[in-house]
Structures are given as C-alpha cells and as structure tokens.
TORZAFI-279936 format. One record per residue (C-alpha): x, y, z; residue in one letter; residue number from 1. Coordinates in nm, 2 decimals. Each point is the difference from the previous one (the first is absolute). Example, Ala and Ser with C-alpha at 12.3 -4.5 7.8 and 13.67 -1.06 7.14 Angstrom:
% TORZAFI-279936
{{1.23, -0.45, 0.78}, a, 1}
{{0.14, 0.34, -0.07}, s, 2}
% end
This chain:
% TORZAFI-279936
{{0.66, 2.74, 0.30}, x, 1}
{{-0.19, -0.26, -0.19}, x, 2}
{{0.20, -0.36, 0.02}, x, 3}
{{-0.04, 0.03, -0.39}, x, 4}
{{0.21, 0.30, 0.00}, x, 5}
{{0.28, -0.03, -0.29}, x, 6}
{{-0.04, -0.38, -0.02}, x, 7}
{{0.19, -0.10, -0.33}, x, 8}
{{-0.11, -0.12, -0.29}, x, 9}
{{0.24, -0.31, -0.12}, x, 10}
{{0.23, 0.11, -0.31}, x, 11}
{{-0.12, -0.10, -0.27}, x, 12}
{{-0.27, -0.23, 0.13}, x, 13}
{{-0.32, 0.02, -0.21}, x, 14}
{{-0.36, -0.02, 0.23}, x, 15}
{{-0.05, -0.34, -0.22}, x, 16}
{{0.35, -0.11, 0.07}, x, 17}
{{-0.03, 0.08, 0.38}, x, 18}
{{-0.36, -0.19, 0.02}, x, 19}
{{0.18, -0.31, -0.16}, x, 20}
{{0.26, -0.03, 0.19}, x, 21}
{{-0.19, 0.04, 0.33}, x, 22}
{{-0.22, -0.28, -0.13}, x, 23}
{{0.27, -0.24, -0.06}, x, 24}
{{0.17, 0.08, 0.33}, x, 25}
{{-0.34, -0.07, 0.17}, x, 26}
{{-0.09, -0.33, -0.16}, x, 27}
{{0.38, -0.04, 0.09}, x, 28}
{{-0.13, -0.01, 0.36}, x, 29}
{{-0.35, -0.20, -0.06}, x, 30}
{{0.12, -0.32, -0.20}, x, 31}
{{0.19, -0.14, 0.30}, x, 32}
{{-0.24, 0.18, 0.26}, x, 33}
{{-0.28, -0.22, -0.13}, x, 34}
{{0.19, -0.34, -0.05}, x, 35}
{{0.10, 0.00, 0.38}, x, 36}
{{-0.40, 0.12, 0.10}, x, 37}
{{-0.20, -0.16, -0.29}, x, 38}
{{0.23, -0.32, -0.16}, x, 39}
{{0.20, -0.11, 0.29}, x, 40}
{{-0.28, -0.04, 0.27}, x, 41}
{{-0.24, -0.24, -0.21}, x, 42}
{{0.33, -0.21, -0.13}, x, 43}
{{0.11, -0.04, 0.37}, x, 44}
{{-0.38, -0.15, 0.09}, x, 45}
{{0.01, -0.24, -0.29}, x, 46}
{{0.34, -0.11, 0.19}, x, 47}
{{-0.15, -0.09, 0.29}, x, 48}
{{0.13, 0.27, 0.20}, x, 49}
{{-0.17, 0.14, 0.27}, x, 50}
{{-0.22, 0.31, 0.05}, x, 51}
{{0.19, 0.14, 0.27}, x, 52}
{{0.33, -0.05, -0.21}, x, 53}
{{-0.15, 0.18, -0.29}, x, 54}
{{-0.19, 0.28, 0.19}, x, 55}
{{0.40, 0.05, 0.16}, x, 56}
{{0.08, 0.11, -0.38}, x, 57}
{{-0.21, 0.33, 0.11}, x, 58}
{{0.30, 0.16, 0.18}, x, 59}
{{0.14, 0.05, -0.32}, x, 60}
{{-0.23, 0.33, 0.04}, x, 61}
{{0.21, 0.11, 0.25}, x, 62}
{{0.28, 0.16, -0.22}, x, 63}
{{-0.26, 0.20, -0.23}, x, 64}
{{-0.18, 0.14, 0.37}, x, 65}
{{0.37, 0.05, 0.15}, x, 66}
{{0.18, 0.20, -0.29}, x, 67}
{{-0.03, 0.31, 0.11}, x, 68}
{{0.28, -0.08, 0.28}, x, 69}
{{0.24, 0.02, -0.27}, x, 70}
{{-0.19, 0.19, -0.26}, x, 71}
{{0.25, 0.25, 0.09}, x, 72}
{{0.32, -0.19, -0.12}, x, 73}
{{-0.16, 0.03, -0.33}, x, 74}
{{-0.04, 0.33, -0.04}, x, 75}
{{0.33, 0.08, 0.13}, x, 76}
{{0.25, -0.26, -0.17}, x, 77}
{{0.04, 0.00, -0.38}, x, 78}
{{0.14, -0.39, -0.06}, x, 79}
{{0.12, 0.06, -0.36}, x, 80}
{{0.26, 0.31, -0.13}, x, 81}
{{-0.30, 0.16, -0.22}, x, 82}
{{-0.31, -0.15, 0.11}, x, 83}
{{-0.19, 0.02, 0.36}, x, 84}
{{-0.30, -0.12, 0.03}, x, 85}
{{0.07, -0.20, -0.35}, x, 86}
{{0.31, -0.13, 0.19}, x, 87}
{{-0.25, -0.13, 0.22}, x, 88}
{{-0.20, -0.21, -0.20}, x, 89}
{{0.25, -0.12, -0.19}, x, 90}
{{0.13, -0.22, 0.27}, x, 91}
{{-0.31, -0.05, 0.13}, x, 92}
{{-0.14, -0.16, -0.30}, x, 93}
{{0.29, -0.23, -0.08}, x, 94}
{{-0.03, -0.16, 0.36}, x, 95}
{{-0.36, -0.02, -0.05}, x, 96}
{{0.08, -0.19, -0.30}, x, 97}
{{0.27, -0.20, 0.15}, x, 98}
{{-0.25, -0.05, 0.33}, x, 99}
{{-0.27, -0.15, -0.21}, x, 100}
{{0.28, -0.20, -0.24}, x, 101}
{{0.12, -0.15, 0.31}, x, 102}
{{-0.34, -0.17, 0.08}, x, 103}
{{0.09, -0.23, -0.28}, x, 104}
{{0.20, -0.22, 0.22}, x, 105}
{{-0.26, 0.04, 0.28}, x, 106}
{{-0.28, -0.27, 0.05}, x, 107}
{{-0.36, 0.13, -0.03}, x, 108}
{{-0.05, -0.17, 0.38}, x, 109}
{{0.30, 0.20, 0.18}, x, 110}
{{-0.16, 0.25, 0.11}, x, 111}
{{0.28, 0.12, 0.23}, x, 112}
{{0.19, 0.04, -0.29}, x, 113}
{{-0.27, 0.17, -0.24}, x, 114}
{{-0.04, 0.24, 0.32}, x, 115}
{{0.33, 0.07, 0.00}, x, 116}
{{0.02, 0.09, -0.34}, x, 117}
{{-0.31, 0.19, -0.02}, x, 118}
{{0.12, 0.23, 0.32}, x, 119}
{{0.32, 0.09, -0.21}, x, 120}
{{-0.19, 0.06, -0.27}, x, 121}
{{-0.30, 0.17, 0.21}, x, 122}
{{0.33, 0.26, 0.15}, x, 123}
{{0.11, 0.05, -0.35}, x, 124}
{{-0.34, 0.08, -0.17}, x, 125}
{{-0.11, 0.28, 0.31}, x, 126}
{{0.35, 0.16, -0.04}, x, 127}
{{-0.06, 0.04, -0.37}, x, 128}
{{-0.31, 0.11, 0.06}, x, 129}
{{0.12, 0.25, 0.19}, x, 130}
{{0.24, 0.13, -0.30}, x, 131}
{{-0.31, -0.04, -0.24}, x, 132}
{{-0.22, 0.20, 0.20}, x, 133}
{{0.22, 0.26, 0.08}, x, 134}
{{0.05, 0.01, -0.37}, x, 135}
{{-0.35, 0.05, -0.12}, x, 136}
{{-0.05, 0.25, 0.27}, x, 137}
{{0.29, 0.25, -0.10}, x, 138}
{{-0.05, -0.06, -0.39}, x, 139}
{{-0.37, -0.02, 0.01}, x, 140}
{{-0.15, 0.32, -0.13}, x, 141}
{{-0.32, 0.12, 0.27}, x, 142}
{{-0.21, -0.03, -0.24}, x, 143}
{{0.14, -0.34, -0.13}, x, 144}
{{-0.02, -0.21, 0.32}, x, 145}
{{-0.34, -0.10, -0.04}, x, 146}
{{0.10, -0.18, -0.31}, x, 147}
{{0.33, -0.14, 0.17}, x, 148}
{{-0.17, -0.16, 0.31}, x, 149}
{{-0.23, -0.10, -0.23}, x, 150}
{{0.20, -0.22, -0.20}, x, 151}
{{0.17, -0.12, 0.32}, x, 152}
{{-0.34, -0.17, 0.05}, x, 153}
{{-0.02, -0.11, -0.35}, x, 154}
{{0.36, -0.14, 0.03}, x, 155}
{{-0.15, -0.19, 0.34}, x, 156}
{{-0.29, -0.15, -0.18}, x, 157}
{{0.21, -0.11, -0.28}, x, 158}
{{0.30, -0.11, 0.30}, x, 159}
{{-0.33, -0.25, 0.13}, x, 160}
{{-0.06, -0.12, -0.34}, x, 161}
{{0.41, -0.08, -0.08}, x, 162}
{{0.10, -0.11, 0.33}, x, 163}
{{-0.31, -0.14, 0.19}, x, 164}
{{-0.21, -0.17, -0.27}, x, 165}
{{0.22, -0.03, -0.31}, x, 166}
{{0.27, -0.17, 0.29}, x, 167}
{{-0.26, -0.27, 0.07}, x, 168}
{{-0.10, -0.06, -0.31}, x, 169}
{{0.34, -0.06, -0.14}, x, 170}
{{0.05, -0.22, 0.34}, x, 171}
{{-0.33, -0.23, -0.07}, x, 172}
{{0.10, -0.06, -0.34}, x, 173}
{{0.39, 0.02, 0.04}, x, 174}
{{0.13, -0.02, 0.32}, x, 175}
{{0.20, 0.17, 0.26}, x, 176}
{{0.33, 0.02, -0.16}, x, 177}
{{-0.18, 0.21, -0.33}, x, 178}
{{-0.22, 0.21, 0.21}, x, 179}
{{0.33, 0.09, 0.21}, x, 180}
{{0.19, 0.10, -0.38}, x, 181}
{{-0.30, 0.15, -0.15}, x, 182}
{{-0.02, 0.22, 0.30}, x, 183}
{{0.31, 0.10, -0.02}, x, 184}
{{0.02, 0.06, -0.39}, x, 185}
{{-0.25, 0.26, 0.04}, x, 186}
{{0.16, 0.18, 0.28}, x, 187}
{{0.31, 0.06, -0.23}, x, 188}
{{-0.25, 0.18, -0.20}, x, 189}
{{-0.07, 0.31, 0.20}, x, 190}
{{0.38, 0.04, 0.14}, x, 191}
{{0.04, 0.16, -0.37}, x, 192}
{{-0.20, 0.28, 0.12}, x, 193}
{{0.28, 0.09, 0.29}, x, 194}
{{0.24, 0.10, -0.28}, x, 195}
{{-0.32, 0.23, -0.13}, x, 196}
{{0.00, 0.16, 0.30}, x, 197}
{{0.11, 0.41, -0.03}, x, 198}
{{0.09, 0.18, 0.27}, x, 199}
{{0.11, 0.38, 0.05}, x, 200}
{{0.39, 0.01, 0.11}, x, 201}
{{-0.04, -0.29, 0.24}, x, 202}
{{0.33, 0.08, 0.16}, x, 203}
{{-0.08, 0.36, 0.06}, x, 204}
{{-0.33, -0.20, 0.15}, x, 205}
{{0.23, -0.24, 0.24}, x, 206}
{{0.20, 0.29, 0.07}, x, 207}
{{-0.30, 0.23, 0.13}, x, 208}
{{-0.14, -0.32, 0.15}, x, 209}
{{0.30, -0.09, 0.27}, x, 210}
{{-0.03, 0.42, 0.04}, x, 211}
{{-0.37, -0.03, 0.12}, x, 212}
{{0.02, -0.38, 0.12}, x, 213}
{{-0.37, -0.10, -0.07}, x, 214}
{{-0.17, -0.13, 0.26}, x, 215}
{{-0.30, -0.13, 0.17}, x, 216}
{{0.02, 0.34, 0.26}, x, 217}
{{0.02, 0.22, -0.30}, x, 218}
{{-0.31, -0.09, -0.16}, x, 219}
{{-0.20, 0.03, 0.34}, x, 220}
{{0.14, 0.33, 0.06}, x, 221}
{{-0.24, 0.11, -0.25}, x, 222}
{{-0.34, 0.12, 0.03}, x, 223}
{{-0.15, -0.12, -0.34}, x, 224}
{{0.15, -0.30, 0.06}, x, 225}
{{-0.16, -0.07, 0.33}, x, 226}
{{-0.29, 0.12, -0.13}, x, 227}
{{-0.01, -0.32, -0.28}, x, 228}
{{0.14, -0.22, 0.27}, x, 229}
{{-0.33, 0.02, 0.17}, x, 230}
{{-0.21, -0.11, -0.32}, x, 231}
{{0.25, -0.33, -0.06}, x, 232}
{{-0.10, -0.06, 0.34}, x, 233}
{{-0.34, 0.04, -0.01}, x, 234}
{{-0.15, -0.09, -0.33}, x, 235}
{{0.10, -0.36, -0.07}, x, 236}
{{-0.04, -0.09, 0.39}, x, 237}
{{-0.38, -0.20, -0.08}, x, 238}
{{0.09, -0.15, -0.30}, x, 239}
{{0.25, -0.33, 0.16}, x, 240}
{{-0.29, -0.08, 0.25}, x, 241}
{{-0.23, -0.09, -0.37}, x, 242}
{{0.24, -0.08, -0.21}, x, 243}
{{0.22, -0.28, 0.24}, x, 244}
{{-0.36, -0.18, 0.07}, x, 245}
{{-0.16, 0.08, -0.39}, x, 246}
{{0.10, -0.37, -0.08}, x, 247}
{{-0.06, -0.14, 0.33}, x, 248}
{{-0.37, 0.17, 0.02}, x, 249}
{{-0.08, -0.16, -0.37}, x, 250}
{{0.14, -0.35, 0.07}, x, 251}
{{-0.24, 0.00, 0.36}, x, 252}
{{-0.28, 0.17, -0.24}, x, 253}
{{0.01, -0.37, -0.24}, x, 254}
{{0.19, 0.20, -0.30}, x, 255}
{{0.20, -0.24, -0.20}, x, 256}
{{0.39, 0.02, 0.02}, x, 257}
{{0.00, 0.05, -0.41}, x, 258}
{{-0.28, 0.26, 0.00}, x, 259}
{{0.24, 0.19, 0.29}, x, 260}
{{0.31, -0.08, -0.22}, x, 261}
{{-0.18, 0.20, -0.26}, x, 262}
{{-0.10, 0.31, 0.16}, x, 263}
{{0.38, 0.03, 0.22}, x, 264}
{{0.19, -0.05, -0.26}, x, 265}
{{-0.23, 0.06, -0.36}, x, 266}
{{-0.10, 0.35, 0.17}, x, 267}
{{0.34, 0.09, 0.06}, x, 268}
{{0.08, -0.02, -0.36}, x, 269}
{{-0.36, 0.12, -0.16}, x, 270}
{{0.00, 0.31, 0.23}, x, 271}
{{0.40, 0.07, 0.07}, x, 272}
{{0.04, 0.12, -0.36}, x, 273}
{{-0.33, 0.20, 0.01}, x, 274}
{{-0.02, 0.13, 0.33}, x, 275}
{{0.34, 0.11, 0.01}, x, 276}
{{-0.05, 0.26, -0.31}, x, 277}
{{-0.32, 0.12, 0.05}, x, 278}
{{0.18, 0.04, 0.38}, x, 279}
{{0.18, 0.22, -0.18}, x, 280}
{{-0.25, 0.19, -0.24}, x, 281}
{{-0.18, 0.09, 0.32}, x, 282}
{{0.30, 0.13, 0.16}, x, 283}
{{0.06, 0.25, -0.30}, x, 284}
{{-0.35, 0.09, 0.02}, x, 285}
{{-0.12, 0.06, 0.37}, x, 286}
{{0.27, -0.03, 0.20}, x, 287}
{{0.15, -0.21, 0.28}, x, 288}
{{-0.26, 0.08, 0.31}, x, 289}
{{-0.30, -0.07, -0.29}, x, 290}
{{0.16, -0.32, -0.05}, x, 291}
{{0.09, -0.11, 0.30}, x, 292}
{{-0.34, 0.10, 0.16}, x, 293}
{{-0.21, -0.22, -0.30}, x, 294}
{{0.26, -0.28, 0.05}, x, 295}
{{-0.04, 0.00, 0.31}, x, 296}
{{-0.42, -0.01, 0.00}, x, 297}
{{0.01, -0.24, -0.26}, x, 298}
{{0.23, -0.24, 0.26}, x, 299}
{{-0.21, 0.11, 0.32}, x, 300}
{{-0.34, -0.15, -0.21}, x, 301}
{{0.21, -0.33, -0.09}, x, 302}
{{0.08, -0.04, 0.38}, x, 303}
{{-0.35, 0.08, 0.02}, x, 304}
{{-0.17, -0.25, -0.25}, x, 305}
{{0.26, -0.26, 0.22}, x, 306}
{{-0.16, 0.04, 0.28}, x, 307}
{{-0.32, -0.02, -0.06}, x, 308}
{{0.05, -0.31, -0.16}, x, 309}
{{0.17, -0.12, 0.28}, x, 310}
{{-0.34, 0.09, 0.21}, x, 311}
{{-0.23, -0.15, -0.21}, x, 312}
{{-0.11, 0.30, -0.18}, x, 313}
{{0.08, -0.07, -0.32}, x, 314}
{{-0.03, -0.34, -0.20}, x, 315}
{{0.15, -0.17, -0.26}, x, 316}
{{0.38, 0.03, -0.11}, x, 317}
{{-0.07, 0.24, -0.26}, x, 318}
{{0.07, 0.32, 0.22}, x, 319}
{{0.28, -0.11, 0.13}, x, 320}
{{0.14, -0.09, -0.29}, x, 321}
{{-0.07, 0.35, -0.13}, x, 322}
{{0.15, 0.19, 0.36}, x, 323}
{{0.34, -0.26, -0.10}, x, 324}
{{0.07, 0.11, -0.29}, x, 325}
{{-0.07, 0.38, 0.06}, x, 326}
{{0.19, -0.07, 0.26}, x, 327}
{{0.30, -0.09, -0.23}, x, 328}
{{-0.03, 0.26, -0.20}, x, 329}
{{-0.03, 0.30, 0.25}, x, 330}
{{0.33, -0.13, 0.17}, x, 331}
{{0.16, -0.01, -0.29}, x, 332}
{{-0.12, 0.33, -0.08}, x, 333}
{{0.09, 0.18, 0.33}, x, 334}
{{0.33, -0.10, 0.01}, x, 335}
{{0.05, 0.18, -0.32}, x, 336}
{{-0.14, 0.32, 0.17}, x, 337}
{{0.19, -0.06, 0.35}, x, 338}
{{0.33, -0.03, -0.16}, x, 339}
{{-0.06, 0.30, -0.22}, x, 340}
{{-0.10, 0.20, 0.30}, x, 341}
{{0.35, -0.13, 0.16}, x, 342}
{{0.20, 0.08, -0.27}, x, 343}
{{-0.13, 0.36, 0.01}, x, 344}
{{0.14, 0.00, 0.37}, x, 345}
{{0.38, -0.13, -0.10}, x, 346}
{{0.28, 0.21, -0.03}, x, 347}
{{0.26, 0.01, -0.26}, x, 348}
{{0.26, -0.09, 0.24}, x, 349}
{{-0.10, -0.32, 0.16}, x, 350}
{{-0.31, -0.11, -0.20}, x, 351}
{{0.04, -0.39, 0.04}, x, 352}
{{0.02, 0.08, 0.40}, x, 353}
{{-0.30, 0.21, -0.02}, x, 354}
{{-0.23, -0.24, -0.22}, x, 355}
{{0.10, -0.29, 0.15}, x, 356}
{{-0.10, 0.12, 0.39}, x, 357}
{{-0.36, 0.13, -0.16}, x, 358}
{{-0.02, -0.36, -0.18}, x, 359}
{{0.12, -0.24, 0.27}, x, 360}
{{-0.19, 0.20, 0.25}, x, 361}
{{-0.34, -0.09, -0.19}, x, 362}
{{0.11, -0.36, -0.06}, x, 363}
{{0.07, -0.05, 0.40}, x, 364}
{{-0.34, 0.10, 0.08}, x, 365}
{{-0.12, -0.23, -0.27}, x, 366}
{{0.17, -0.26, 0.14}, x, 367}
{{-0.09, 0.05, 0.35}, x, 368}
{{-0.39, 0.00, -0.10}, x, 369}
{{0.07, -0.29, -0.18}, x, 370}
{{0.17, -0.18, 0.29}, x, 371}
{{-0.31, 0.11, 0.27}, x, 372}
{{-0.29, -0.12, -0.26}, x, 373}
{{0.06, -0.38, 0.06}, x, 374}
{{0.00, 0.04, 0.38}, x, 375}
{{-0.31, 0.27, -0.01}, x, 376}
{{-0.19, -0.25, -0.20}, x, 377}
{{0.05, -0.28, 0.21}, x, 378}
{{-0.10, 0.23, 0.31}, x, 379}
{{-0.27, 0.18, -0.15}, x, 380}
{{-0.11, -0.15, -0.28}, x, 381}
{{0.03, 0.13, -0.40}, x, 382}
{{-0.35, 0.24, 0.03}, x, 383}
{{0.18, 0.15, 0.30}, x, 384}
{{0.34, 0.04, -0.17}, x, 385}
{{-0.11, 0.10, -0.33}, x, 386}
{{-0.22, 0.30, 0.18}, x, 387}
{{0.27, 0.09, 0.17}, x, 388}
{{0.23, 0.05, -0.33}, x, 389}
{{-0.29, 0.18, -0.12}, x, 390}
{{0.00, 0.25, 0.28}, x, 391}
{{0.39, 0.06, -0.02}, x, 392}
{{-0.02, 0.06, -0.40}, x, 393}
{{-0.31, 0.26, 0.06}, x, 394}
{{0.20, 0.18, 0.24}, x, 395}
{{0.30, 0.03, -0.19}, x, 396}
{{-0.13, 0.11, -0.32}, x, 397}
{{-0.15, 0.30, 0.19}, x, 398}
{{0.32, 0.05, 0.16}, x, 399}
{{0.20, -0.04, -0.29}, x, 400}
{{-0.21, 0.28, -0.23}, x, 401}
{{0.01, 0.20, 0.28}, x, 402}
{{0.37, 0.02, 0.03}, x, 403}
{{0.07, 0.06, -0.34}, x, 404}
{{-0.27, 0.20, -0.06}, x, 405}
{{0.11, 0.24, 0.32}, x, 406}
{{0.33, 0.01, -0.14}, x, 407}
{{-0.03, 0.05, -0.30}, x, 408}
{{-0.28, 0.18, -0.11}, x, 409}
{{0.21, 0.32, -0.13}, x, 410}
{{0.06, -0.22, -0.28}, x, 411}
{{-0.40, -0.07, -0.10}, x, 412}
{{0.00, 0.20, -0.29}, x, 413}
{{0.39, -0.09, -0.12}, x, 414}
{{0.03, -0.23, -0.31}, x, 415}
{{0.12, -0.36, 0.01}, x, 416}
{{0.33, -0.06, 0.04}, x, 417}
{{0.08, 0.37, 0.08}, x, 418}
{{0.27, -0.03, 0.31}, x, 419}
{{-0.16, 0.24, 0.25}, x, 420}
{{0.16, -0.02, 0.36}, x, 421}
{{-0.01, -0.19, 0.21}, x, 422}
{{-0.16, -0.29, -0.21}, x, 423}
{{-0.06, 0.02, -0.39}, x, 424}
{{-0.34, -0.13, -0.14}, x, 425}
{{-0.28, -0.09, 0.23}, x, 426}
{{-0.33, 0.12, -0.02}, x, 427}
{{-0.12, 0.17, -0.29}, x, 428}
% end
C-alpha cells in the first residue's frame, strides 16, 4: 500500500491556511537558527574571542544531525490533552523564547554561557522540528508538498535575513541587550501559528501511536523506504567537500571578504525565494527523478567550473562567481525536491520518525564531506579536492535517476500528484 494511503486531511484546515501555518512554524525554526550561525559568530570576534572558541559554537549542529534518536518520542507522546504534535511546539517555542530571553543577562564575551544557551535552545528547536515536519508530512496533500518544502526554504531565507543579518544590524547600531529582545519579540510571533495548528482526533492518533510504537526499526522494515534511504545517502555526499572550502578557495583566490559577504549571504536571499518556487513548479511539471537528475547536472558543472579554476583553467573571478551563486540556488532548490520525495515515503503513523531519519541522514553525510574537505585540501590541494567532489556528484546523479527511474517507472505516464504505489509523483 502506498504510505499516502488514507492520510487525513485536517478538519477544517483550508490549503491557504495549511501553507501559512507551516510557514510561520518554519520561520519559527530559522530566526534563532541563524542568530546562533550568522549574528552570534561575528559579535564573539569583535569580542576578542578566539577562533577555536567560536568554531566550538558548531556543535550546536549536533542536535539537528542526532534527532532522529528520539524522533520517535515524538510521534508517540501527545504532551497536551487535544493537541500532539501542536502540544509539541507549544512548549518548544516558549523555551525557545525564554532560551533566547535569558541571554539578556548573558555577556556577549561568555561564550560558555551563550553555548550553553544555544545547546538548550539547539535540543528544543530539532524536537520541534520534529513535530513540524511530521506535521507537514501527514497534512500535506501529494500534490501540495512541493509548495510546502518550498516555503520551508522561503521561511529559511527570510530566517537568514531576521536572525543573521537583521540581529547584527540591530547589534552595530544598538547593542547586545536589543538584539537579544528584538530576537525574541519576533519569535513570539510565529508561536501563534501552534494554536493554528488542526489535527484529525489527535487522541485517537496517540492512542494508535503507543499501539504501533513508531520507531526507527519500523521504518527500515520497509522496502520503499530503504529504497529512498539510499538516495539521502548518496545525492548530497559531494556537495560538503565544495561548499565547507567555497569561502576558503575565494579568500586564497584574492576575493575580498565584502564581495564574499555578498554572494554567501545576498544569494541566499535573491535565490531562496526564487529557487525554492520554481523548485516547486518543476516538481508539478516533470517530476522528482527530472528534477533531481537537472539539479544534480547543474551542481556537478559548478564542481566543475571550481575546479578548473582551481587548475588554472579558467581566469578571472567572474565564473566563479557565477558556479557560487548557482550553486546557492540549486541547493536550495534540491532540498525542496529531496524532502518532497521523503514525504512521499512517510507513513501516517510515525511520519516525524520517518522524515526525520531521511533528513538527518542527508545532513550527516553533509557534514562528514564538510568535515574531510579542510583536511583533503591541505593534503591534496583545492584542484584535487574540487575534482574529486565533481566525480562523487556525477556518479550520484546517474545513480540517483537510475533508482527512481527503475522503481518507478509504472508511474511515467500518471499525473502529478496522483498517489500511485509505492511512491506518488516522479517522473512524468
């Protein structure tokens, strides 16, 4: 049976409604995602603090790669008497509020203390996201998710914009202390949105949940689900090696830190938006493996462009400028087709376990690219490294249409959005 098999439609939830509320409880997420990676890092440096102590603040990662452990817990408990998963980000959201509040009365040079805060925080923001997910992946129509993963992108561009830049702006001009409150004004903001939150009989839900106990086991006993596992594996693997050394590669290259400033954190915005519907359109129009397979191309010739720079091949900063910010926006844009493509996979009964191991198993491969790059450039040197990544994201674009392409190509004549087992919508 397809995982979309009699997934519920929220009573009286509207599409629009459903859309806004999963933006709000996104951005939710973003605001104080991007003051701890974006604000917070800078600040520290101004200090005086040290660049091992900040690069420490990275192991605030480690809840958002780790949450699948108790992905679980979330599916199965419902905190509140008539809300689950809005039970859940309830609470969530008030101590997220409360976590940044308390940074009032913390000095912008403790750093153990920031870090301390921003770990609660970090634990509190994966576990809602979690509840969020698991939301948008039950409520989402098949033919809607497109559009929902694709404002989850917008609401992460606009989260860089609110918590990363706006944050140090109001910091320059205002100081810690405002930065800190304005922060937390606007993450009262979206906890509205957890009251908006419908769900079908969520005790009926919890009930049928401690039944079927949702676990990690459960969603690898089953075939299409393995069969997705595979591409979160595979597809993102190439993409740390770049993207960790990007800055690194245009610093060595004689790029100016503003110029860099521009295209990590101006494309991000520009392109977010942008990249994140037409993501979408494409999705409604050709498919998932189309997508994936162009996406993936268009990345492979970025990697590409890299390192032939890198050799000598290429002059001038003008094409790598150009392979940065396609960069951006093809990242931005395959997310929105790799969560769609995991949603389809979820099952009613434990879909924040489900989504969660597809999404954290991506990230960890991320991470680990990312965390080789440094050492493979000093050993090898960036023309050497940035082939490599080149190789690894040719191969698993072939791979990846492959798969879904073997899989699923029953469903090659089928409209968009039409569930068709074991995986709705992917070719066309």
């Amino acid at each position: 049976m397809s995982a979309d098999a009699d997934r519920p439609a929220p009573a009286g939830l509207s599409r629009l409604r459903l859309f806004v509320v999963l933006a709000c409880l996104y951005l939710a997420q973003a605001i104080p995602s991007y003051l701890f990676a974006a604000a917070i890092p800078p600040i520290l440096r101004e200090q005086g603090v040290s660049r091992t102590a900040i690069g420490l603040m990275a192991l605030l990662m480690l809840p958002l790669v780790l949450k699948f452990l108790w992905a679980p817990l979330v599916d199965r408990f419902r905190p509140m008497a008539r809300a689950h998963r809005a039970g859940w980000v309830i609470i969530t959201q008030i101590g997220v509020i409360a976590g940044i509040a308390a940074m009032l009365w913390i000095e912008p040079t403790d750093v153990a203390g920031i870090f301390a805060v921003g770990l609660v925080v970090s634990l509190l923001m994966s576990t809602q996201d979690i509840a969020t997910d698991g939301y948008a992946a039950k409520y989402l129509d098949p033919k809607d998710r497109p559009i929902g993963n694709a404002i989850q992108g917008g609401a992460v561009a606009l989260g860089v914009v609110l918590g990363g830049t706006l944050g140090l702006l109001v910091y320059h001009h205002a100081g810690w202390q405002t930065m800190v409150a304005m922060v937390a004004a606007l993450s009262v903001i979206p906890l509205f949105a957890a009251f908006a939150m419908r769900e079908t009989d969520p005790v009926a839900s919890a009930l049928q949940a401690a039944i079927d106990r949702p676990s990690i086991l459960r969603f690898l006993r089953r075939p299409e689900a393995r069969q997705i596992l595979w591409i979160a594996l595979i597809y993102r693997a190439s993409e740390g090696l770049v993207k960790s050394m990007e800055g690194s590669y245009l610093v060595d290259a004689g790029v100016p830190l503003d110029i860099i400033g521009y295209l990590s954190g101006g494309a991000a915005l520009t392109v977010g938006l942008g990249g994140s519907a037409l993501a979408a359109w494409l999705l409604h129009k050709r498919g998932a493996a189309s997508v994936l397979g162009l996406l993936g191309a268009l990345r492979t010739i970025c990697f590409l462009i890299f390192a032939l720079h890198a050799f000598g091949a290429i002059a001038g900063f003008w094409p790598i400028f150009g392979a940065s910010f396609l960069q951006t926006l093809v990242r931005y844009m395959e997310i929105v087709a790799l969560y769609s493509l995991f949603m389809a996979v979820t099952s009613s009964d434990q879909p924040g376990t489900d989504f969660t191991i597809l999404s954290c198993v991506q990230l960890i491969v991320y991470l680990v690219g990312s965390m080789l790059a440094g050492r493979l450039a000093d050993m090898l040197g960036y023309s050497a490294l940035f082939t490599l990544a080149t190789v690894l994201s040719g191969i698993a674009v072939v791979a990846t249409y492959r798969m879904l392409n073997a899989h699923f190509a029953d469903t090659a004549k089928a409209q968009p959005g039409t569930p068709m087992p074991p995986l709705p919508e992917v070719a066309e």
